[in-house]
C-alpha positions in Angstrom: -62.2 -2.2 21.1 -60.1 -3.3 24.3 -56.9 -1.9 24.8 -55.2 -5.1 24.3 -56.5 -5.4 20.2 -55.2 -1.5 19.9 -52.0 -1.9 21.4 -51.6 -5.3 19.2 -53.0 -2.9 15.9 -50.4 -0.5 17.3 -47.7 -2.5 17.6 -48.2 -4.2 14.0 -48.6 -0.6 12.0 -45.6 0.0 14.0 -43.3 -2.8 12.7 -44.9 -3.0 9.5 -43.7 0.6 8.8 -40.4 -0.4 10.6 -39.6 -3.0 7.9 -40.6 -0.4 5.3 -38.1 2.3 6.5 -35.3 -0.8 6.7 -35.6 -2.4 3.6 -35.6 1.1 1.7 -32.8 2.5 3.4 -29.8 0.9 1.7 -31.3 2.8 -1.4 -31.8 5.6 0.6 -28.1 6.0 1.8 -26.5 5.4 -1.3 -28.7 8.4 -2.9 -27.8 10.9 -0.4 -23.9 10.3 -2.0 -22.3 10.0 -4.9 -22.7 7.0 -7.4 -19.1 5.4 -6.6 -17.1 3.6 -9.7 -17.8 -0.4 -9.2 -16.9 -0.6 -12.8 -12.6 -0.6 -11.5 -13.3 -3.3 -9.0 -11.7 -7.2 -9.1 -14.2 -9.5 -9.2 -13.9 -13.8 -9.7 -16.4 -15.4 -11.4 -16.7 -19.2 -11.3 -19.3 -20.9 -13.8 -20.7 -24.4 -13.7 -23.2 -26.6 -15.4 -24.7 -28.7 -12.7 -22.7 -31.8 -14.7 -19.4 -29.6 -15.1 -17.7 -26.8 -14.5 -16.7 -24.0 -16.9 -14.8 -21.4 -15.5 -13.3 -22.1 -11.8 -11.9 -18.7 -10.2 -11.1 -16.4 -13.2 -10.6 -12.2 -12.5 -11.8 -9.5 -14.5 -12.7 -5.7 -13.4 -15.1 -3.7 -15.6 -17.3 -6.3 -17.7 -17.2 -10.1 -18.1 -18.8 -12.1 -21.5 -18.2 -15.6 -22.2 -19.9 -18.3 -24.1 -20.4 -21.9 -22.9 -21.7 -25.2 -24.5 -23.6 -26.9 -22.1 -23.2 -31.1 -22.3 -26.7 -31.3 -24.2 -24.9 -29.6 -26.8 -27.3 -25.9 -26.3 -25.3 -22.3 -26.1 -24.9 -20.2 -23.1 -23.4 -16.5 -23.5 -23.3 -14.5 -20.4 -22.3 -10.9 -19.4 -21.8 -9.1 -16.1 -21.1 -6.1 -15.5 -20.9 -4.0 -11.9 -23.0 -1.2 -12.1 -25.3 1.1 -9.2 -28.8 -0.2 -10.2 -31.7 1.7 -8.2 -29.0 3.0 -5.7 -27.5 -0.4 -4.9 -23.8 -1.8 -6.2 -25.5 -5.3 -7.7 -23.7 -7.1 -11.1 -26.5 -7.1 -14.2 -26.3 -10.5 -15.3 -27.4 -11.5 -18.9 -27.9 -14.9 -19.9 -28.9 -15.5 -23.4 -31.5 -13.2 -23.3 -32.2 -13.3 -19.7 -31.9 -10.5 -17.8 -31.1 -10.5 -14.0 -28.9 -8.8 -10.9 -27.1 -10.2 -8.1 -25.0 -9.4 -4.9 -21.3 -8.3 -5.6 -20.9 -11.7 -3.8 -23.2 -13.7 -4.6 -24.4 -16.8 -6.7 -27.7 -17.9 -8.6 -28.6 -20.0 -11.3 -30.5 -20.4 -14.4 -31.8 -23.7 -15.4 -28.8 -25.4 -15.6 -26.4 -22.6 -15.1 -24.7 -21.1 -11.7 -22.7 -18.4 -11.3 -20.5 -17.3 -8.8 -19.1 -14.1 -8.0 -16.8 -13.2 -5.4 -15.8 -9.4 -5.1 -11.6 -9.8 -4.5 -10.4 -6.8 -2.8 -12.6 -7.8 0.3 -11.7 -11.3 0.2 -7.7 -10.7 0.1 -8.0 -8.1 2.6 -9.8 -11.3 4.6 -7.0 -14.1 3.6 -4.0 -11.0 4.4 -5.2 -10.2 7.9 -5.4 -14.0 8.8 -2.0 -14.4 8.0 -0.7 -11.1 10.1 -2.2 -12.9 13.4 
């Protein structure tokens, strides 16, 4: 083997391992310290069918449930709720049955269905320090 193909072999055991160590170590962080409380923080949730929207911009801190009918007439209940899943701060997501986890700012869809979320403390502490300049 030429020392070309090892230092190539080298190099790509090398990142390989190097995308490992940085895609675990969010997770790895967050268990060295304490599980913090998401549960007290603001969020907005906005909720559209891709033909209307539900709920545009509404608070809540702890958990969020609401039902929708969708304009071919089928029923939609969803519930977030903040939580430390696996030593990240996601938001469960369940959607008639379907169970998934997203970003505390983040948005995805099923079917039909997107929701938003947008975490609020961060995003005042944004609008409040664009007006003190």
């Amino acid at each position: 083997m030429s020392i070309g193909t090892t230092k190539a072999i080298v190099i790509a055991v090398v990142a390989f391992w190097g995308g490992v160590v940085a895609s675990n170590l969010p997770s790895a962080i967050a268990a060295g310290s304490a599980e913090p409380d998401i549960s007290k923080r603001k969020f907005s949730v906005s909720v559209d069918e891709i033909k209307q929207n539900l709920v545009f911009g509404e608070e809540f801190s702890g958990s969020y449930t609401n039902s929708f009918i969708l304009s071919d007439g089928s029923k939609r209940e969803i519930e977030l709720t903040p939580m430390v899943h696996k030593g990240m701060q996601l938001v469960r997501l369940k959607d008639s049955g379907h169970l998934s986890y997203m970003g505390l700012n983040g948005t995805t869809t099923n079917g039909t269905l997107m929701v938003q979320l947008r975490e609020m403390d961060p995003a005042m502490e944004a609008v409040n320090s664009q007006r003190a300049n």
